[in-house]
C-alpha positions in Angstrom: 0.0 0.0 0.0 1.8 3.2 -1.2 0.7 6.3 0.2 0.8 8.1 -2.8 -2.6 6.0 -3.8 -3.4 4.2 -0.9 -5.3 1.4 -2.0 -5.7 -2.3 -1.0 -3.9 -4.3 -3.5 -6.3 -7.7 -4.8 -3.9 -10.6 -6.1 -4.9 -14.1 -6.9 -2.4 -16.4 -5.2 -3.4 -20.1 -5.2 -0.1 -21.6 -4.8 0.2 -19.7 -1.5 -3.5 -20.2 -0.6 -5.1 -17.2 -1.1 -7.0 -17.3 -4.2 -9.7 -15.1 -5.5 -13.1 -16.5 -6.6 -12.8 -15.3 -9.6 -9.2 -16.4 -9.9 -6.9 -13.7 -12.0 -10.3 -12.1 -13.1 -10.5 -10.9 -9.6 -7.1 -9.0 -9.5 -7.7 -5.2 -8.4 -6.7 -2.2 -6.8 -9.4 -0.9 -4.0 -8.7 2.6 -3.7 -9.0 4.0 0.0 -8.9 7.1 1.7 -5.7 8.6 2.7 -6.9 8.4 6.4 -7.5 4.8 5.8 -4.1 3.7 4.3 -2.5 5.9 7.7 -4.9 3.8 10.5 -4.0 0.6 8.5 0.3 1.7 8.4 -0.1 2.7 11.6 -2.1 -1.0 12.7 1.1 -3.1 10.5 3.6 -0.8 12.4 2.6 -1.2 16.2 -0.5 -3.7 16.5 -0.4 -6.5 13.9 1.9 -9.5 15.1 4.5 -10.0 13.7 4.3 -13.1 12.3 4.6 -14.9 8.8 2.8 -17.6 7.2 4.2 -20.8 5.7 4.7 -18.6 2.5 7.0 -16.7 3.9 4.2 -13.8 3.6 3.2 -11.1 6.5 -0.9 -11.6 6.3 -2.8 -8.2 7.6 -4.6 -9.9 9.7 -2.8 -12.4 11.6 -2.8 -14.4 14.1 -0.4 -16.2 16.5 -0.2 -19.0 14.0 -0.1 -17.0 10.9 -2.9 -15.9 8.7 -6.4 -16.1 9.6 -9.1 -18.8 8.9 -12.1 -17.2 6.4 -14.6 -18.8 9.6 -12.5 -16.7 11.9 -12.7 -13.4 10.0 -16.4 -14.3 9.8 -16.9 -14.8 13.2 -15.1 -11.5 13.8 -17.9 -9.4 11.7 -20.4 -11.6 13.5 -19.2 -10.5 16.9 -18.4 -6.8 15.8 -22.0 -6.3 14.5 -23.4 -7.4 17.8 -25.6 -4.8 19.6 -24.2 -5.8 22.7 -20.8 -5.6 21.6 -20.7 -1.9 21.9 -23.8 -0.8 24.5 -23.8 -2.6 28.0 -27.4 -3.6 27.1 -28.7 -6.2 24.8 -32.0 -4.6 23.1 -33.1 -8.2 23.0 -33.9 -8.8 26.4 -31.0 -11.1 27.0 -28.5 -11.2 29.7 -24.8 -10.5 27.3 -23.3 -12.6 30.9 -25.3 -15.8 30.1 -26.5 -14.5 26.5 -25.6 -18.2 23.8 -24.9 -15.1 21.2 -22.4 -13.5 23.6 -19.8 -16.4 22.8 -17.4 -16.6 20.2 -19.1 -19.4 18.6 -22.4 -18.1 19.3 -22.4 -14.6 18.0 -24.3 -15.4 14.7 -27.2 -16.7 16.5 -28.0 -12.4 17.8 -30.6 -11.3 15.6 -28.7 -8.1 15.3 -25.5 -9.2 14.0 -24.9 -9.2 10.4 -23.1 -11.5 8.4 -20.6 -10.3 6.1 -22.5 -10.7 3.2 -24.9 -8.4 4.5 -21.8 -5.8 5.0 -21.1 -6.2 1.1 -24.5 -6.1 0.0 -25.0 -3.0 2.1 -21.9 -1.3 0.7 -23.4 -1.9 -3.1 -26.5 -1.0 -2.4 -25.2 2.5 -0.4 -22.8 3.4 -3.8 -25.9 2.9 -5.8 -27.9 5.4 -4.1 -25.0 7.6 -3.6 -24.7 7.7 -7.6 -22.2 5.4 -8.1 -22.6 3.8 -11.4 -22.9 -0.1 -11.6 -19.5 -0.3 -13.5 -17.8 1.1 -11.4 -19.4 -0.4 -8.2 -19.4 -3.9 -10.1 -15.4 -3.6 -10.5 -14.6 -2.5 -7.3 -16.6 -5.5 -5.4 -15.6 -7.5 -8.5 -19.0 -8.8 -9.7 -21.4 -7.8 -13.1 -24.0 -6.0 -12.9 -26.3 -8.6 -13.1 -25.2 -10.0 -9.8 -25.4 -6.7 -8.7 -29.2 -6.6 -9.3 -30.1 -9.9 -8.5 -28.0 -10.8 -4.9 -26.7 -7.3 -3.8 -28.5 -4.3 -4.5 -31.8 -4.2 -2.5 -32.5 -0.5 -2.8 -36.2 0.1 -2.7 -38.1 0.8 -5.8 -38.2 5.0 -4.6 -34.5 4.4 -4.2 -33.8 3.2 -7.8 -36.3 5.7 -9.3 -34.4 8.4 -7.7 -31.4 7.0 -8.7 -32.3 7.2 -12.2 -33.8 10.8 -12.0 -29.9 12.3 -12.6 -29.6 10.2 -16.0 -32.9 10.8 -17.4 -33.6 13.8 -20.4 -36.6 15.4 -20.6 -38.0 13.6 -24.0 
């Protein structure tokens, strides 16, 4: 990540086990915000362990062992979208002390966490209303635009007409 163009850089690497769906199709560049690229630098410099996997690489997000599992960074959004997790109150009426969704394994089963699907379909479907166009959206998250409309972007109809409004001439 240069700071010049901070951006998240997409490979597809099977032989050292991180592939991309989509294989070398899925190769990109994922600009961020300059404020982003300096809270991840400053994350690699004086939190992330300093570890290597058995390729030799430094994974971002690391563990003891090396890089994470995908069910451990799943979990993590699980947790992290808990409404517990951040107020000293569950607004479900449970106790987070004895609370099943208060465990590590559990966390899924809160009816206000969010899976990280949900995360990615609610970034598409934000872009769209905020005018990005589905090109550009599709390339970024890597997926056509008829994925887009059929799995990720569930912007109500007022949404879409409104959307639409910016593009259309007066015929």
């Amino acid at each position: 990540m240069a700071f010049a163009r901070p951006a998240l850089e997409i490979r597809h690497r099977p032989e050292t086990e991180t592939p991309l769906k989509k294989k070398g199709k899925g190769e990109r560049d994922v600009l961020i915000e300059k404020d982003d690229g300096r809270v991840i630098a400053d994350y690699i410099e004086n939190a992330r362990l300093a570890v290597t996997d058995e390729y030799g690489r430094e994974p971002l997000i690391a563990t003891d062992h090396g890089r994470q599992a995908r069910t451990t960074i799943q979990r993590m959004v699980y947790t992290a979208t808990r409404p517990c997790h951040y107020e000293n109150a569950c607004p479900f009426d449970e106790d987070p002390e004895t609370c099943e969704a208060a465990t590590w394994n559990g966390a899924s089963k809160c009816p206000g966490s969010v899976s990280p699907h949900a995360l990615r379909r609610g970034y598409v479907t934000a872009a769209r209303n905020a005018g990005q166009p589905k090109d550009v959206t599709g390339e970024r998250v890597n997926m056509t635009g008829r994925v887009i409309d059929k799995h990720y972007d569930k912007g109500s109809h007022d949404e879409k007409a409104e959307r639409r409004r910016n593009h259309l001439r007066d015929i």
